[in-house]
C-alpha positions, 0 to 999 in steps of 0.5 A: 331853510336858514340855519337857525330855523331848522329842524335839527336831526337827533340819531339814538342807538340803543339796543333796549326800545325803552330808551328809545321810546323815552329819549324820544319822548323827551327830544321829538317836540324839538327835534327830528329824531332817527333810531337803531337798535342794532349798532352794527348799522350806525355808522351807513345811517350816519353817514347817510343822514349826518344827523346833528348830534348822535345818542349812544349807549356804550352796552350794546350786543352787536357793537359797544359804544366804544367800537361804534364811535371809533368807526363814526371818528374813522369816517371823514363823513361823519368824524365831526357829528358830536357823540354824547355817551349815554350809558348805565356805565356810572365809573370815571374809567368809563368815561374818562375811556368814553372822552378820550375816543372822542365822545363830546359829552357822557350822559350816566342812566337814570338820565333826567329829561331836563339834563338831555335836553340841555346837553343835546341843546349844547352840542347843538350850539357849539355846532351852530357856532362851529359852522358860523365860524368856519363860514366866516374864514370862508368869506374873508378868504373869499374876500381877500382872494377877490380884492387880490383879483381886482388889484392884480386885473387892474395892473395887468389892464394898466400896463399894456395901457400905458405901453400904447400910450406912451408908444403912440406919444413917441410916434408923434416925436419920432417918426423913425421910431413907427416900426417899434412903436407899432410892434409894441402897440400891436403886442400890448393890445393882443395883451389887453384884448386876451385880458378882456375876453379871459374876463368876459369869458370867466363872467359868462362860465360862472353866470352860465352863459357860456354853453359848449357848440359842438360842430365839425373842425378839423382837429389836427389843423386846430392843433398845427394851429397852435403850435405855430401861435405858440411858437411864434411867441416862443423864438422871441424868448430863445425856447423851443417847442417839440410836438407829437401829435398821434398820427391816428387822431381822425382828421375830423371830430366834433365838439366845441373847437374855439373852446378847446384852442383856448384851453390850449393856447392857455396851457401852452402860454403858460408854459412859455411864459414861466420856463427859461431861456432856452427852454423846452416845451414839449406838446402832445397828444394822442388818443386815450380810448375809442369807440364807434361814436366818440374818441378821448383825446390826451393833450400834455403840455410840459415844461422845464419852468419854475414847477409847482409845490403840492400846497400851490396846486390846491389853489391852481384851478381857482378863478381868484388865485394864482399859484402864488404871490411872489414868483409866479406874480413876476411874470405877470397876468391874473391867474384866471387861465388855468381856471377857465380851462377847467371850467371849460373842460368840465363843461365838455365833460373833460379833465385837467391835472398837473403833475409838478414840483418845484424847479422841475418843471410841470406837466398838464394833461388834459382829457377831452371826449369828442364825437366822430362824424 
């Protein structure tokens, strides 16, 4: 239903069913209306309802207005539903008390019908407005996040590109030159072909065509695997990779092993790609628990890298953000890694977290359920 056609929902609380009956009479041709007369139990109905506006008498014996507001203000669920004080409390004391605690409007009894249906109608509105607004930040971040994506995707494609062009051009000229110019058509490629499946991959994971296949694999080669793709990488930038692997991970489990090599491969290029010279990557994993038909497997990654501010982290999982736009840009790629890999884990009802800080290094851990054969 679109928002200008709802039905907006309207919660009084006073504790004298006259009112109740007249604020209902008044409001229910416009609006869906839910009641309490004890005020102890506004804020559970509030939290589970959200209504659109909530009507509150001040004197009341369980719970004054002002004790009930403060608890509604309290609760992220339910801090932002606009108050309006309606009470027999005709002083600007009461008020002034009423606003200050977070009220957004004050209605005195005898209350004019016409005045309600105005001041509810107005809180209504700014609501409305509220969400239009917050909406549209929304959307231009989105925007903007994309067309960073699309601008960062189409240097990445370009540039081994035109590293294999421009090597089978020197080629031609010079024939001595095969050997280097292969090695770097062959690792450009490889560039460009992880670029187009980490695209291909990202587009089937948000159109849901993408389904974990769970079979057997050996789960210890897979990991010995791993560590040799990434090692081979790693002596190429002086750095070395330390393992430990948990002796008592069975041999053999079951689930999907070409999704969780790639939540690997990712984390451990990664690790490479943003520590030093000489820097240690340290790769682990162990069993976390256990039972008669399923084991969950811990996988760390550390680094001794650039780490991770708090701020930087928010955005870390988000298909469309890198961790930043200046140190981690550097290094190159589009940032969709560490995205697909949540997106992967969750779909095998995993985990992934960071524990990171700038200059210091990051460490991720991924929590993995497989079954036993």
């Amino acid at each position: 239903m679109d928002k200008l056609d709802k039905k907006y929902s309207i919660l009084i609380i006073d504790d004298e069913k006259s009112n109740i009956i007249a604020l209902t009479s008044i409001l229910s041709s416009q609006y869906r209306i839910l009641a309490l007369r004890d005020s102890s139990e506004t804020e559970a109905l509030a939290e589970k309802e959200i209504p659109d506006v909530i009507l509150l008498d001040i004197l009341m014996p369980e719970l004054d207005g002002y004790e009930v507001i403060k608890l509604l203000k309290r609760n992220p669920k339910t801090q932002d539903i606009p108050v309006i004080f309606i009470t027999g409390l005709d002083s600007a004391e009461a008020e002034e008390k009423g606003l200050q605690l977070g009220a957004a409007d004050y209605i005195t009894k005898p209350f004019h019908s016409a005045i309600v249906k105005m001041r509810v109608q107005i809180q209504i509105e700014l609501n409305l407005k509220e969400e239009l607004r917050i909406a549209k930040e929304h959307a231009e971040r989105s925007s903007r996040a994309k067309g960073e994506f699309l601008s960062r995707m189409s240097h990445e494609m370009l540039t081994p590109m035109n590293v294999i062009m421009g090597m089978l051009q020197i080629a031609k000229m010079k024939p001595e030159k095969y050997k280097d110019c292969f090695d770097s058509i062959e690792a450009s490629s490889e560039q460009l072909l992880t670029l187009v499946k980490d695209l291909l991959n990202a587009s089937e994971i948000e159109y849901g065509a993408l389904k974990p296949n769970n079979a057997p694999f050996a789960f210890n080669n897979m990991l010995n695997t791993a560590h040799l793709e990434a090692e081979r990488y790693a002596v190429m930038r002086n750095q070395f990779i330390s393992c430990k692997f948990d002796p008592d991970i069975p041999d053999t489990l079951i689930g999907d092993e070409k999704l969780l090599y790639k939540v690997i491969q990712n984390l451990l290029a990664n690790a490479i790609k943003f520590s030093p010279e000489l820097g240690e990557i340290n790769f682990t994993a162990k069993i976390k628990a256990q039972d008669d038909k399923s084991v969950t497997i811990e996988i760390t990654v550390s680094d001794e890298g650039i780490g991770i501010s708090a701020e930087q982290q928010e955005q870390l999982f988000n298909i469309f953000n890198q961790a930043d736009g200046g140190s981690t840009r550097k290094q190159g790629g589009i940032g969709i890694g560490l995205a697909l890999s949540k997106r992967i884990l969750e779909m095998m009802n995993g985990s992934i977290s960071v524990d990171s800080e700038p200059e210091k290094g990051s460490k991720f851990t991924v929590t993995v359920p497989l079954l036993t054969p």
